[in-house]
C-alpha positions as CSV (number, residue, x, y, z in Angstrom):
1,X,0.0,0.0,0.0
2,X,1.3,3.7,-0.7
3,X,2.3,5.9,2.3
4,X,0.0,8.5,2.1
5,X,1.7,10.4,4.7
6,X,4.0,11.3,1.4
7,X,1.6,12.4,-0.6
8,X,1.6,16.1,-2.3
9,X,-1.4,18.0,-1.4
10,X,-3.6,18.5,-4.1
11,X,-5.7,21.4,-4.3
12,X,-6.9,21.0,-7.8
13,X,-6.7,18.7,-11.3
14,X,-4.4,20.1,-13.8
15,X,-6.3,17.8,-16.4
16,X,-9.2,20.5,-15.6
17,X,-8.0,23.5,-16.6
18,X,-9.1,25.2,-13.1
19,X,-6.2,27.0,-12.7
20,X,-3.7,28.5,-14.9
21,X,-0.5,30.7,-14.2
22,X,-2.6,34.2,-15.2
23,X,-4.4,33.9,-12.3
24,X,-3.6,35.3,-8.6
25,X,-2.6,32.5,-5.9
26,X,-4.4,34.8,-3.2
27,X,-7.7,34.6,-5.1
28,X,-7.5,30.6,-6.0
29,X,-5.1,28.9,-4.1
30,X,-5.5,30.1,-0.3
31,X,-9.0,29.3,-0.6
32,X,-8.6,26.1,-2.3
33,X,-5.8,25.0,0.7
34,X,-8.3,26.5,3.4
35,X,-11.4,24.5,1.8
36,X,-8.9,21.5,1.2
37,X,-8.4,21.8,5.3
38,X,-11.7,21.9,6.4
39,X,-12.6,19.1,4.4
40,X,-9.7,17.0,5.8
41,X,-10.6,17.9,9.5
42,X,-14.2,16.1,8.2
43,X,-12.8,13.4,7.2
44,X,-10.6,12.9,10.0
45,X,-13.4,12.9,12.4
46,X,-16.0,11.0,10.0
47,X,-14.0,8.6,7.8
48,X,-16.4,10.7,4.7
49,X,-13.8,12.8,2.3
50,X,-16.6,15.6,1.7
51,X,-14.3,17.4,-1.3
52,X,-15.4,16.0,-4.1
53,X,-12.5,15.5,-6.8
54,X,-10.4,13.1,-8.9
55,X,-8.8,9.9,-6.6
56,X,-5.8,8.6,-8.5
57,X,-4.9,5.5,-8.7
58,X,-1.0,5.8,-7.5
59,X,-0.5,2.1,-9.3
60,X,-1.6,3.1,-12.6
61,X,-0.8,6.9,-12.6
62,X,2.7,6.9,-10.6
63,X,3.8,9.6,-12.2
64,X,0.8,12.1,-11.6
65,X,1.3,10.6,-7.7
């Protein structure tokens, strides 16, 4: 099993397009990382991951992990 203690944080899915390098970190990525944390505080307490998104599959997309 991966360690998912290693695991990058990920605020959003490149394959998506939400985010792009025009656009300012204060206005998409703070919020993003403070939603990302209340969602993980959730899950820690209810075992639900409440954020929506993409899982990847480390074993099939080990390079995206």
């Amino acid at each position: 099993d991966p360690d998912y203690t290693l695991s990058p944080l990920c605020l959003f899915d490149p394959r998506t397009g939400e985010w792009n390098r025009t656009m300012y970190i204060a206005d998409t990525i703070v919020p993003w990382a403070a939603r990302w944390l209340a969602c993980y505080e959730l899950w820690e307490t209810t075992g639900q991951w409440y954020g929506g998104g993409r899982h990847v599959d480390l074993k099939e997309n080990a390079d995206v992990a």
